[in-house]
N, CA, C and O atoms as a printed pandas DataFrame, in Angstrom:
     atom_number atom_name residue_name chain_id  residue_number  x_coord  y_coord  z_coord
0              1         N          UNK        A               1   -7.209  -10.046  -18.248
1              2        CA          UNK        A               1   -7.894   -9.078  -19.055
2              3         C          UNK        A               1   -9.324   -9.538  -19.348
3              4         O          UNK        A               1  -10.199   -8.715  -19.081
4              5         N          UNK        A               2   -9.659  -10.570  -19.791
5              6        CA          UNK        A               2  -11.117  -11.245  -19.875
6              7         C          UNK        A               2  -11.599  -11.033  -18.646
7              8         O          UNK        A               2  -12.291  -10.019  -18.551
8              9         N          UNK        A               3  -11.441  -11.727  -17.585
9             10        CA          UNK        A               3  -12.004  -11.110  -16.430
10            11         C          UNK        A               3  -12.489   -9.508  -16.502
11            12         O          UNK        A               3  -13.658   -9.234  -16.775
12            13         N          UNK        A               4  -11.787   -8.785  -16.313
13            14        CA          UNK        A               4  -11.797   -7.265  -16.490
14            15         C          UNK        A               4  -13.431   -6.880  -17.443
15            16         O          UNK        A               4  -14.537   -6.477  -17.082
16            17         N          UNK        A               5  -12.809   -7.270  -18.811
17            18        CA          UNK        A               5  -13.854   -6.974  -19.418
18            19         C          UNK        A               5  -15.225   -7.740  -19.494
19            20         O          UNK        A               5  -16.214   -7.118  -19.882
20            21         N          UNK        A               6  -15.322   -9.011  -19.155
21            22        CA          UNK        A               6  -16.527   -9.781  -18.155
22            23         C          UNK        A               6  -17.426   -9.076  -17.416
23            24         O          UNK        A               6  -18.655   -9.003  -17.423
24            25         N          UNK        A               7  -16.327   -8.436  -16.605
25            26        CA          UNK        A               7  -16.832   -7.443  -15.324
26            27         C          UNK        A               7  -17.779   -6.544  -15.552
27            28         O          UNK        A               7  -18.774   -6.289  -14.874
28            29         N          UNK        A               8  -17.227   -5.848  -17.042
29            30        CA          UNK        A               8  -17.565   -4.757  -17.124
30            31         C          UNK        A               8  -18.941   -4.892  -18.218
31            32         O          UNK        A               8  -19.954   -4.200  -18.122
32            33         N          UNK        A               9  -18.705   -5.931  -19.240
33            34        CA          UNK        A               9  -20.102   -5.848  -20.148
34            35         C          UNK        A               9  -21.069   -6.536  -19.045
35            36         O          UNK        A               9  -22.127   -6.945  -19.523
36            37         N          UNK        A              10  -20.887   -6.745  -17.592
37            38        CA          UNK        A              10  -22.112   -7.272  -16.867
38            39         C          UNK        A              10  -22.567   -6.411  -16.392
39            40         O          UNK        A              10  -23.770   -6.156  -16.330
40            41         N          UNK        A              11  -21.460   -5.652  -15.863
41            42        CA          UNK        A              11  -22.058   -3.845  -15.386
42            43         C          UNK        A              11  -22.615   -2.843  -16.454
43            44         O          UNK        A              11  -23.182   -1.780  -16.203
44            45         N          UNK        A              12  -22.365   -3.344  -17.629
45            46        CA          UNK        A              12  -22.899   -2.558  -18.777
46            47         C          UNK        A              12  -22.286   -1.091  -19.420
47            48         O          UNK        A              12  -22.728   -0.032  -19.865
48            49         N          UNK        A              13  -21.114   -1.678  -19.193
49            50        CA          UNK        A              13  -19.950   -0.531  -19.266
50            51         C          UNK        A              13  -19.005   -0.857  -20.603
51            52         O          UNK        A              13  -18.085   -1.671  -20.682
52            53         N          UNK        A              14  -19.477   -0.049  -21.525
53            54        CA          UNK        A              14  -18.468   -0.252  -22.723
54            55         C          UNK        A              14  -16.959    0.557  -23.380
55            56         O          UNK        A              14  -16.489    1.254  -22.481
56            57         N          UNK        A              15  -16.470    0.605  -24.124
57            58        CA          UNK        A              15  -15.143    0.931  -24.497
58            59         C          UNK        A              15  -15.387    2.840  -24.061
59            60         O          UNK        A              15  -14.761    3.269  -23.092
60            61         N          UNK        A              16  -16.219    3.710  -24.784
61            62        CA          UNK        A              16  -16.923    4.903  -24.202
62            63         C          UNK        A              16  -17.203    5.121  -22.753
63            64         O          UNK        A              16  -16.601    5.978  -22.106
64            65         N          UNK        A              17  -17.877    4.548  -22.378
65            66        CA          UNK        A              17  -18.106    4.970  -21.031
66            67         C          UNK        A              17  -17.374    4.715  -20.307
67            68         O          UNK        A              17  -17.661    5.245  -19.233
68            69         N          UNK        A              18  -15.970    3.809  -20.234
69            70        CA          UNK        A              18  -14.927    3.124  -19.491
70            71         C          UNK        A              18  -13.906    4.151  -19.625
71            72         O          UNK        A              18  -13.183    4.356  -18.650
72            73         N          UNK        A              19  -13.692    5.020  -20.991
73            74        CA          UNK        A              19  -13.314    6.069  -21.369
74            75         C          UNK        A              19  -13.206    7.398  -20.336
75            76         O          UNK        A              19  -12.241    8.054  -19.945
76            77         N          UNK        A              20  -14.977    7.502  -20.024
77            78        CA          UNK        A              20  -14.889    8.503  -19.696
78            79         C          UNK        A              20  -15.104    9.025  -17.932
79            80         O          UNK        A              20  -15.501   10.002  -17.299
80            81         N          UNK        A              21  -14.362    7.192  -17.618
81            82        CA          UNK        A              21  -14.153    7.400  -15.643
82            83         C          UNK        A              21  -13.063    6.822  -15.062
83            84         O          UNK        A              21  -12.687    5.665  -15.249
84            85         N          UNK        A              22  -12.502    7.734  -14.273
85            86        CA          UNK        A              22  -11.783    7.454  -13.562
86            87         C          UNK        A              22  -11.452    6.259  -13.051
87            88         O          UNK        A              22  -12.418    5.542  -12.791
88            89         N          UNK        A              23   -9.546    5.473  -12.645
89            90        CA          UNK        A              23   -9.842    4.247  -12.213
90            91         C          UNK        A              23  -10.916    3.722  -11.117
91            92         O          UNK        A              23  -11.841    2.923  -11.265
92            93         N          UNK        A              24  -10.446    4.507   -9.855
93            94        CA          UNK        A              24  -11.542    4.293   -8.922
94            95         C          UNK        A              24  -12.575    4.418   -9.056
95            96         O          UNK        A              24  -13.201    3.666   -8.310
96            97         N          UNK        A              25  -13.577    5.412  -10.058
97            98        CA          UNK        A              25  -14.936    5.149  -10.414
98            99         C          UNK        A              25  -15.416    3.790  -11.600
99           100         O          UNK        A              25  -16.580    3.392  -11.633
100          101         N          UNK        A              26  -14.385    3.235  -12.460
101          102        CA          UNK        A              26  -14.502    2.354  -12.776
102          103         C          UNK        A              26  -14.371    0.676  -11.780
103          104         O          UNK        A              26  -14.893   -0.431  -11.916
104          105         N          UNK        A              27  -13.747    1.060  -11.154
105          106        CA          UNK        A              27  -13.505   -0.184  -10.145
106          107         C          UNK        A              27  -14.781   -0.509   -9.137
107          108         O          UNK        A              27  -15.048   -1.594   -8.621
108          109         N          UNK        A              28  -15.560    0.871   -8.994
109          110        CA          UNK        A              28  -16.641    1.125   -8.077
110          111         C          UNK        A              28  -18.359    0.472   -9.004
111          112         O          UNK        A              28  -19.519    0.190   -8.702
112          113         N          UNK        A              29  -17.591    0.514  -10.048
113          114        CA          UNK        A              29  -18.881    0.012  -11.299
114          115         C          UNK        A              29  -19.020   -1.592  -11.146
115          116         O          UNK        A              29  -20.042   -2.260  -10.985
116          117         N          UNK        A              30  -17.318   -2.107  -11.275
117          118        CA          UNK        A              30  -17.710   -3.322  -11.209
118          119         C          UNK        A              30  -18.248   -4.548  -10.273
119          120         O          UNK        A              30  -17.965   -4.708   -9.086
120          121         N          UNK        A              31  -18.919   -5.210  -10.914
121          122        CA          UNK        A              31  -19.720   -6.296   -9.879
122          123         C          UNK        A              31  -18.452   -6.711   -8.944
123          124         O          UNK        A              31  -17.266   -6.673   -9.273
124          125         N          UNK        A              32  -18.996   -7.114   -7.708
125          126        CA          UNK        A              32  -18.162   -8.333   -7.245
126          127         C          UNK        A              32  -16.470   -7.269   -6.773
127          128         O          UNK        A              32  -15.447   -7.850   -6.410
128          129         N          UNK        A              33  -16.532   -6.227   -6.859
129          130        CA          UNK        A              33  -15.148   -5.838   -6.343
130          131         C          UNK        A              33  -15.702   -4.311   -5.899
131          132         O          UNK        A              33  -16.665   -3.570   -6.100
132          133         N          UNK        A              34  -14.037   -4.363   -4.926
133          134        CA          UNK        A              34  -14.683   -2.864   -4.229
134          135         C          UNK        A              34  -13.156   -2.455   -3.820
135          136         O          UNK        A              34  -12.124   -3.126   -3.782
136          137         N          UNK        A              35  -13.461   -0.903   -3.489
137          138        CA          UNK        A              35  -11.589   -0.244   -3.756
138          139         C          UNK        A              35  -10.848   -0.533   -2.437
139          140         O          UNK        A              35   -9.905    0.086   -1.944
140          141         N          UNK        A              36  -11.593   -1.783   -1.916
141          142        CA          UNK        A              36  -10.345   -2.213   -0.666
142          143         C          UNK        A              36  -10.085   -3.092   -1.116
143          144         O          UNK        A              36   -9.272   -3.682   -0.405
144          145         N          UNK        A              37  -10.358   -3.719   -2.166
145          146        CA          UNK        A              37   -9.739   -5.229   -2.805
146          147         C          UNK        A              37   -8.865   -4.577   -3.487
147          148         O          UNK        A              37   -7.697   -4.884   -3.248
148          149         N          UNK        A              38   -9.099   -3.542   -4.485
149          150        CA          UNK        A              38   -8.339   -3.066   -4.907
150          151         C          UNK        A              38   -7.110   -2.423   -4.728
151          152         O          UNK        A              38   -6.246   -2.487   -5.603
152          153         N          UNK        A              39   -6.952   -1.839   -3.736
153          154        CA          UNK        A              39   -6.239   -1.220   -2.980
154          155         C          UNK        A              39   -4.897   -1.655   -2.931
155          156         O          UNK        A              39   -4.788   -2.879   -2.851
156          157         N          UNK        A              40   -3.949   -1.079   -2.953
157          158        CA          UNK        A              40   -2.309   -1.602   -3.220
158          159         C          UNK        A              40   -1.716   -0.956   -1.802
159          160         O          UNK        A              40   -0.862   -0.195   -2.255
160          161         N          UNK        A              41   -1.678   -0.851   -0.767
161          162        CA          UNK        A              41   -0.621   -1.259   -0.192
162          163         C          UNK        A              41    0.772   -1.420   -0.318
163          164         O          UNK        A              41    1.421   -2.458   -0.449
164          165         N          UNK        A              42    1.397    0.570   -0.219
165          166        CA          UNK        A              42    2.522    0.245   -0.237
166          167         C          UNK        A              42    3.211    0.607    0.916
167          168         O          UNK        A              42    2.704    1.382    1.726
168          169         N          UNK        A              43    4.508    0.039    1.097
169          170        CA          UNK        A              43    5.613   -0.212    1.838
170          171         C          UNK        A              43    5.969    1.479    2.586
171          172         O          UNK        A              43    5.678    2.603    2.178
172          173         N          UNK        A              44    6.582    1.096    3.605
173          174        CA          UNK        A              44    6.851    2.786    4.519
174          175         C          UNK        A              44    8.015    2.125    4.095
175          176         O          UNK        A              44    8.424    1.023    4.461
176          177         N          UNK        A              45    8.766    3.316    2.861
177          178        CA          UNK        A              45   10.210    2.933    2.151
178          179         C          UNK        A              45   11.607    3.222    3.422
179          180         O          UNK        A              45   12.740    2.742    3.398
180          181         N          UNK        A              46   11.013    4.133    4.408
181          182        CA          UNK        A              46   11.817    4.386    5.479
182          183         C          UNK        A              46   12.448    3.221    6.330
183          184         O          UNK        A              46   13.529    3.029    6.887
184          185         N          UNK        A              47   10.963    2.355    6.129
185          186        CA          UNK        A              47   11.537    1.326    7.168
186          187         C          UNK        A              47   12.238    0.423    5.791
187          188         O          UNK        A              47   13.312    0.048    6.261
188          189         N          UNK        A              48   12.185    0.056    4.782
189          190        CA          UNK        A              48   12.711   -1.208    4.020
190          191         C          UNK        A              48   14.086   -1.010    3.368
191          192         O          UNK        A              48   14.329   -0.261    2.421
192          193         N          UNK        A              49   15.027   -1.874    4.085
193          194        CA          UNK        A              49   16.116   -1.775    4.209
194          195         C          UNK        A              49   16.261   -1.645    2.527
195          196         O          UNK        A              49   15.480   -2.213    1.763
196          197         N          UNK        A              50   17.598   -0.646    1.995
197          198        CA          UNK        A              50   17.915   -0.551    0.732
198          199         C          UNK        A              50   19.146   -1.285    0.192
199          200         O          UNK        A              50   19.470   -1.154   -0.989
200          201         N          UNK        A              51   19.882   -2.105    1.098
201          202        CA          UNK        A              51   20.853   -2.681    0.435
202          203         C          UNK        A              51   21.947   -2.223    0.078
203          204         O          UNK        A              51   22.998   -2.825   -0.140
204          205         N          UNK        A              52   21.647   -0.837   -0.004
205          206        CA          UNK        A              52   22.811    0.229   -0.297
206          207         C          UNK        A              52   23.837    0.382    1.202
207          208         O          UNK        A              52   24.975    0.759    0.920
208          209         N          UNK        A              53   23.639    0.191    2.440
209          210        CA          UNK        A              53   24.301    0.213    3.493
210          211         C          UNK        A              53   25.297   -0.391    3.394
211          212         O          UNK        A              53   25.501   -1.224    2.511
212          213         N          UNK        A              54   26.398    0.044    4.622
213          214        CA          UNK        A              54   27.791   -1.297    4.229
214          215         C          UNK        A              54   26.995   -2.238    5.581
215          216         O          UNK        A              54   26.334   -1.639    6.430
216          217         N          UNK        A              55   27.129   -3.370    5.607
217          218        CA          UNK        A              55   26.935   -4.111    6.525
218          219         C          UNK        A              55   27.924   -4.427    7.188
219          220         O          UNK        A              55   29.049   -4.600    6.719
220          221         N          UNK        A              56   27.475   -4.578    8.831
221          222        CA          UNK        A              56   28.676   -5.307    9.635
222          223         C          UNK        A              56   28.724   -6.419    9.829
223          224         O          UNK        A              56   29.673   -6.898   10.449
């Protein structure tokens, strides 16, 4: 969380204006990061086995 807000009083972005943007336009504010770092990467649930199968 310090990090985070580091980020943001360097970008000059306070409790209001953090308020009033979107995650990705906030992420786009801060120094030093960009929305492919950010970016989450999830799983094709099709392929990841559920455990629920009977196994042979």
């Amino acid at each position: 969380m310090a990090k985070y807000l580091g980020l943001a009083s360097a970008a000059g972005i306070d409790w209001k204006a953090a308020a009033e943007l979107d995650e990705a336009s906030l992420e786009r504010r801060l120094p030093g990061r960009s929305t492919s770092e950010a970016r989450v990467v999830e799983p094709h649930h099709a392929l990841v086995p559920s455990g629920c199968a009977a196994r042979a």
